[in-house]
C-alpha positions in Angstrom: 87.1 78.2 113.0 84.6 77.0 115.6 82.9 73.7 115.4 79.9 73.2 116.1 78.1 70.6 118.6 76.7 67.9 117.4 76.8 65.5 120.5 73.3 67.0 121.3 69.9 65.3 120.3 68.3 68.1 118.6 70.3 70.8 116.1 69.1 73.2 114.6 70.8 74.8 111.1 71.8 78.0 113.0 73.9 75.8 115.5 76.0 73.7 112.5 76.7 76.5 110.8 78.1 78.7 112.9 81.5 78.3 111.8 80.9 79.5 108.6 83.0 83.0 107.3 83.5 84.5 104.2 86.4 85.4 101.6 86.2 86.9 98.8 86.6 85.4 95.8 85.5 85.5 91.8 87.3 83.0 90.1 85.5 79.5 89.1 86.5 76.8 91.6 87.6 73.7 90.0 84.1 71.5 90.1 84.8 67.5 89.5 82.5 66.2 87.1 79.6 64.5 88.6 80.9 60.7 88.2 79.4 57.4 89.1 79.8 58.0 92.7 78.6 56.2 95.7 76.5 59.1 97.5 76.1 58.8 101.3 73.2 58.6 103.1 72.1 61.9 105.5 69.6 59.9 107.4 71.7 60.6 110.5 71.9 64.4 109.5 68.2 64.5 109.0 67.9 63.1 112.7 70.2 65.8 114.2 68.7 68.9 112.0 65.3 70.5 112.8 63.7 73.6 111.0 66.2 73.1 107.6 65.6 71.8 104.1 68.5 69.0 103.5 69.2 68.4 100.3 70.8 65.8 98.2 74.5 65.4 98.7 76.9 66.1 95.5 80.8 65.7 95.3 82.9 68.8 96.2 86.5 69.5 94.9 88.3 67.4 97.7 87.8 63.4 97.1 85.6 61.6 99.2 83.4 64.4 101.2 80.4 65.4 99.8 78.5 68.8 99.7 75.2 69.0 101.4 72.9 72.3 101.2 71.0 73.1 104.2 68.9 75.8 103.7 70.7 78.5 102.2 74.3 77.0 103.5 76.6 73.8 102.9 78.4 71.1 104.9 80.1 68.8 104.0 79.6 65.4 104.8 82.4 62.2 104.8 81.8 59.2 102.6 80.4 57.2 104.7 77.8 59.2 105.9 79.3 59.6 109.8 80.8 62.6 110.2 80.3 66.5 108.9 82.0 69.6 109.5 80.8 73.4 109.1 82.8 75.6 107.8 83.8 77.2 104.5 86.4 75.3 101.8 89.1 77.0 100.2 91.8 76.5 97.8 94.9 76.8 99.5 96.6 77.2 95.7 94.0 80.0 94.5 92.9 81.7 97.9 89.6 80.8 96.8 86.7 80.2 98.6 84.8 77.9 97.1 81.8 77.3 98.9 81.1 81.2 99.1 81.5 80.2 95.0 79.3 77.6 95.0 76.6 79.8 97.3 77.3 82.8 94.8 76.1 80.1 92.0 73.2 79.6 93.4 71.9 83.0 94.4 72.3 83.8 90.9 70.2 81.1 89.7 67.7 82.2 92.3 67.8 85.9 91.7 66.7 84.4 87.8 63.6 83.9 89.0 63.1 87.6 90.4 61.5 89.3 87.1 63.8 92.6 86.1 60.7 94.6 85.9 60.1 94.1 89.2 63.8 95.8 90.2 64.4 99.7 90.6 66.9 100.6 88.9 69.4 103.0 88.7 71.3 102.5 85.6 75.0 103.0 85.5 76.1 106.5 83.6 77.3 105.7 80.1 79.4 102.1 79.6 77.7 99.8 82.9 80.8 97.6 84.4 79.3 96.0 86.7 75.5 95.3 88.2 74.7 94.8 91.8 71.6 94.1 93.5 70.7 95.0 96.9 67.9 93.7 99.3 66.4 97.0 100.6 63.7 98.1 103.2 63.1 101.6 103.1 62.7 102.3 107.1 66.5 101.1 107.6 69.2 103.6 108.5 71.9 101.9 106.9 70.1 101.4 103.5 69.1 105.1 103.3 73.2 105.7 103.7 73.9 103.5 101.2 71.3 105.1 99.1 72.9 108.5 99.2 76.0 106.7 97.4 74.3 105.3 94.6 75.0 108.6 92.6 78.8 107.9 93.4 78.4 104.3 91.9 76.2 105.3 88.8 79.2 107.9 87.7 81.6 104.8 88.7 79.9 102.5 85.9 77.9 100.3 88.0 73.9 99.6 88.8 72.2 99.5 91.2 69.0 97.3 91.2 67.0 97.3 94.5 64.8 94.0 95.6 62.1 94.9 98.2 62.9 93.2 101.5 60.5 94.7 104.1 62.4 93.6 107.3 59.7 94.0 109.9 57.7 91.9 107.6 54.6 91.8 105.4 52.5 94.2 107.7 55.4 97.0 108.7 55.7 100.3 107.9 58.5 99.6 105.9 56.3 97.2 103.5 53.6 100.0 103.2 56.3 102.3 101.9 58.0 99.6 99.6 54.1 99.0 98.1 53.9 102.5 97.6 57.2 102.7 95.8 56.5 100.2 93.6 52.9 101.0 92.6 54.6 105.0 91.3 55.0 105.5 88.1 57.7 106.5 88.6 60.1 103.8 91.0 63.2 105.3 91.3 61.8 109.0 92.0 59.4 107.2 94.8 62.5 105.5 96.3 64.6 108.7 96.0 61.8 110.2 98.2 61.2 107.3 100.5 64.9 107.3 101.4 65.0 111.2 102.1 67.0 112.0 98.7 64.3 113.9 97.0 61.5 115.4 98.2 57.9 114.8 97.5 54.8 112.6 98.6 54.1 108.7 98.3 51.3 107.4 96.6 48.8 104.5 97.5 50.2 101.0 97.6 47.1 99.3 96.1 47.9 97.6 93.1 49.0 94.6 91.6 52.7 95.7 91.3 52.9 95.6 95.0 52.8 91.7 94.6 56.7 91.6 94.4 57.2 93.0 98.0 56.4 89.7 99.1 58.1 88.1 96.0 61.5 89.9 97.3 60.8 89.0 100.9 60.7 85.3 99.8 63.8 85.4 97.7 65.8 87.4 100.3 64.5 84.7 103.1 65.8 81.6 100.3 69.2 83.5 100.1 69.6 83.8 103.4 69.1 87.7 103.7 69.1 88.7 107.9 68.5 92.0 107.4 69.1 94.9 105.0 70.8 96.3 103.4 72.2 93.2 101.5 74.0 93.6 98.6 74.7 90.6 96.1 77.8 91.1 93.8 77.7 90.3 90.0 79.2 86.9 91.0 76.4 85.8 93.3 78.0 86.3 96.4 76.0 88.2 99.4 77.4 90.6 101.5 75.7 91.6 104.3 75.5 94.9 105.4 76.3 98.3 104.7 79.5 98.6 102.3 80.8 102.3 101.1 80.8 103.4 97.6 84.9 103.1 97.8 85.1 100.2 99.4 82.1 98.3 97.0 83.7 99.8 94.0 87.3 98.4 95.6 85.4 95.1 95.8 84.1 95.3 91.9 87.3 95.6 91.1 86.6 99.2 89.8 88.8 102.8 90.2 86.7 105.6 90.8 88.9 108.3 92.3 85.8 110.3 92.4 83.5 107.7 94.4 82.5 108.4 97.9 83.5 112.5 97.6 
């Protein structure tokens, strides 16, 4: 795991976490319960940081260091406010990782505030077993790829809820086509032909459904979305990139001998 350098004046989030990787893991982490607790200060954090939200810090599983959220990612700071380190905590005992838990925890409650009417969905065929959303743009190679597997999932149990995400930003192509998507009547046909699975013609982008591109593009930026696709599992967790129906499903904890064919 690399550490980052904090001997410099000036740091900015990207640089302190750095270190950070993922596991996977779905389990609940064993929390401690939010005791009488001496917090430490971040005053010398706040110094080193620039360009990041620091928030409050808050006891982690391990006694005496303390979580700290900066931005969409955690640190963890020592008791008496000197030293931090980057990098993710796991349970040696469990394999978890819980600060990929703890980040899962709160996309969740972010994606709360994303309203479902404002998702595309493609429901699951017959009994749903599990619900992923994913962070789309529809000008991105590796979300139209992922898009031709969504079939494969739907027959596998699970759906698929898209959250606009235009990557070039608010004035790109890819945001005139996600307006237009979301102004049809029909979404998930509009999508279907935006994404090259169906053919047909996109419609204006003029009305006040097209408010939750920019809604989506917020959330994704709070979440930490860098590009699309990204899909977030059931448990919170965000995984960046394309992921096969096979391999998703695998990740679901799902059998589909018939995904991916």
């Amino acid at each position: 795991m690399r550490q980052s350098n904090l001997s410099a004046p000036r740091v900015t989030p990207a640089l302190i976490l750095a270190a950070l990787f993922a596991m996977p893991g779905i389990l609940p982490g064993a929390e401690p319960s939010p005791s009488a607790v001496n917090l430490p200060s971040t005053a010398k954090l706040q110094r080193l940081v620039t360009g990041g939200e620091i928030g409050q810090p808050s006891p982690s599983p391990v006694a005496g260091i303390f979580r700290v959220k900066i931005g969409p990612q955690y640190v963890y700071l020592t008791a008496d406010g000197r030293h931090i380190f980057a990098g993710d905590l796991l349970d040696l005992d469990t394999g978890e990782n819980l600060t990929e838990l703890q980040r899962g925890a709160d996309n969740l409650a972010a994606l709360a505030t994303f309203p479902e009417d404002d998702l595309v969905l493609f429901p699951a065929n017959g009994e749903e077993k599990a619900r992923v959303l994913v962070f789309t743009d529809t000008t991105c190679p590796y979300c139209r790829k992922l898009h031709q597997e969504v079939p494969a999932l739907q027959q596998a149990g699970v759906t698929v809820g898209y959250i606009p995400f235009p990557r070039g930003g608010k004035n790109s192509e890819g945001a005139r086509q996600l307006r237009a998507v979301w102004c049809a009547d029909d979404r998930a046909h509009a999508l279907n032909v935006a994404k090259g699975r169906e053919a047909g013609e996109l419609g204006s982008g003029d009305c006040e459904a097209a408010a939750a591109i920019d809604a989506g593009y917020r959330l994704g930026v709070r979440l930490g979305v860098g590009g699309t696709p990204a899909i977030v599992l059931p448990n919170g967790v965000l995984v960046p990139g394309y992921v096969n129906a096979v391999a998703l499903l695998t990740r679901l904890g799902i059998g589909d001998e018939t995904a991916g064919r």
